[in-house]
N, C-alpha and C positions, 0 to 999 in steps of 0.2 A: 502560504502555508508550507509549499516545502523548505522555507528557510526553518519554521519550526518541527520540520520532521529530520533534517541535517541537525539540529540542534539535538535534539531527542536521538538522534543515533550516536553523535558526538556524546553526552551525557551516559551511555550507556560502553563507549569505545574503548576505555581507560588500559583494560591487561589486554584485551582481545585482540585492538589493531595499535593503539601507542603505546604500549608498555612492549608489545611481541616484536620479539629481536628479528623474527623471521618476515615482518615488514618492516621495511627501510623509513626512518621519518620523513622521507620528500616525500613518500606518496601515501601518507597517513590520509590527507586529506580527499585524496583522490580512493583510497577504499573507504571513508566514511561517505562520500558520495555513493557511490557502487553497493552499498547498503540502503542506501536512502533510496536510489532508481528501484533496486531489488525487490522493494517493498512496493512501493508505488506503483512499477510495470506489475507485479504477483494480482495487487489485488484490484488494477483496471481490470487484465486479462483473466480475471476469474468472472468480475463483471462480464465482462464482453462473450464471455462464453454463456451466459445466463445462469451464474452461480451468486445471485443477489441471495440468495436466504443463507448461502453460507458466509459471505463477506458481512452480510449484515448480524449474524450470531457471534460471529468473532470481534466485531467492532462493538457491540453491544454489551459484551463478555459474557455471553452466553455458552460458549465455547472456550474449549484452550486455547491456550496460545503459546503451548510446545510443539515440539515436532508431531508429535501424537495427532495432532490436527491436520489433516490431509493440505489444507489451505497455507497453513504455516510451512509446514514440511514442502510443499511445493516450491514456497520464495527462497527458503534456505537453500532449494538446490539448484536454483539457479541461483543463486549469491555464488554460491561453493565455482558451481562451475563457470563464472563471468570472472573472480577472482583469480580463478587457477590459468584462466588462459589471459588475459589482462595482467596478470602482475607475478609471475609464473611461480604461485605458492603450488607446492606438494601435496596433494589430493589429502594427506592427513592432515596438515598442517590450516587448511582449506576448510576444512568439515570442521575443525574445533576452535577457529574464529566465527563461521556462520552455527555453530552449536551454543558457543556464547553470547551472541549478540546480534541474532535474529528473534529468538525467543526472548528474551530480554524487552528489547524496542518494539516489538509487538505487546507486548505487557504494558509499557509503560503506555503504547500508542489507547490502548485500549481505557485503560487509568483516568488517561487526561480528556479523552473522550467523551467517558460518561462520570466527570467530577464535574458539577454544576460549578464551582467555585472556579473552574478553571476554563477558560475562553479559547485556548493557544488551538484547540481540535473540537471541533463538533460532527456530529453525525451526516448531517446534510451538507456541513461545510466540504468534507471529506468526498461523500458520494457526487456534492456538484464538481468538487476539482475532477475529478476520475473520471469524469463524462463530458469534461468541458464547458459547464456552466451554463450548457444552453437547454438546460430543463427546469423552466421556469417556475413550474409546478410541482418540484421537488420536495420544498418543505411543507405542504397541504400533502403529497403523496405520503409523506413519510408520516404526518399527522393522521389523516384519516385516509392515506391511500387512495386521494386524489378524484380523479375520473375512471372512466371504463374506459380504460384505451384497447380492450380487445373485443370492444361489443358486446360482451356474451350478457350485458345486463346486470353485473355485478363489477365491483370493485375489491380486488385481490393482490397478493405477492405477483401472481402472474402478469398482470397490470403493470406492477414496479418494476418486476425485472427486465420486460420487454422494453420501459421505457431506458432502465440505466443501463440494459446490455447494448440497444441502439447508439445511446449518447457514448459508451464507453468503446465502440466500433469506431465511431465516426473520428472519436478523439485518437485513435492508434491510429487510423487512417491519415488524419492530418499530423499526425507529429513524423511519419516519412522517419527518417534514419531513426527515431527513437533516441536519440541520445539525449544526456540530461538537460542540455540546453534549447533541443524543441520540447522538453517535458517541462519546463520555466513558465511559458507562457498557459498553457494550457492545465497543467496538474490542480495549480491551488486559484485560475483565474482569476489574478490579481496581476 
């Protein structure tokens, strides 16, 4: 799946990073990656913090998906500032690539998501990359929210998030430097 989220940031890349003078064409590719980690690290690490109800309203589009969105507005600013020191763009120059195609690719991420007709993203598919695919009971949590994994006798969000902030820990843990090639193995678990 992040070959189809590279693909979905590329799709959306055209005046922002290959058209804009102020990035050079050798490393087009290397900031439509840097978008695509941006995204991916934003919303394990909102997981991992136990922000499932809001990863899960902005993947569901229940939420925006502009800056306006505290979740969005979070990835875009670490785009801005991975880019600005990674590829030494000028803090303006920085904010109005990730202004046009962070909000964009969340849009589209969102779209493809929840369009039945379309396969490339699914919800569960998504929350298992992010956690590392070892929450076998994902797609039953996400159905009927699973088990009671806090005891308390009920089955809830607090349930889900404890089980996807755990997985979504564990998988930041193991990917160690974080860079996109330990996020390969683990993101989309394929």
């Amino acid at each position: 799946m992040l070959d189809q989220l590279v693909q979905l940031v590329k799709n959306y890349a055209g005046e922002a990073i290959v058209s804009n003078p102020a990035v050079p064409n050798d490393q087009n590719d290397a900031m439509i990656n840097e978008a695509s980690q941006s995204i991916s690290n934003g919303l394990q690490t909102a997981l991992a913090n136990g922000q499932t109800q809001d990863v899960l309203g902005l993947l569901k589009g229940q939420t925006g998906t502009d800056t306006s969105n505290p979740l969005v507005n979070n990835i875009s600013g670490n785009f801005i500032s991975n880019i600005m020191q990674k590829f030494n763009i000028s803090p303006e120059m920085a904010s109005s690539i990730a202004g046009s195609i962070i909000p964009s690719v969340m849009g589209g991420l969102v779209n493809k998501t929840n369009d039945p007709s379309d396969n490339s993203f699914s919800l569960p598919g998504i929350l298992s990359s992010l956690t590392g695919g070892g929450n076998s009971n994902l797609s039953g949590m996400l159905d009927k929210l699973g088990l009671d994994r806090d005891g308390d006798g009920d089955v809830d969000l607090q349930d889900l998030t404890s089980m996807l902030s755990k997985g979504a820990q564990q998988q930041q843990s193991q990917q160690g430097g974080g860079g996109l090639g330990d996020l390969l193995g683990g993101f989309f678990g394929k």
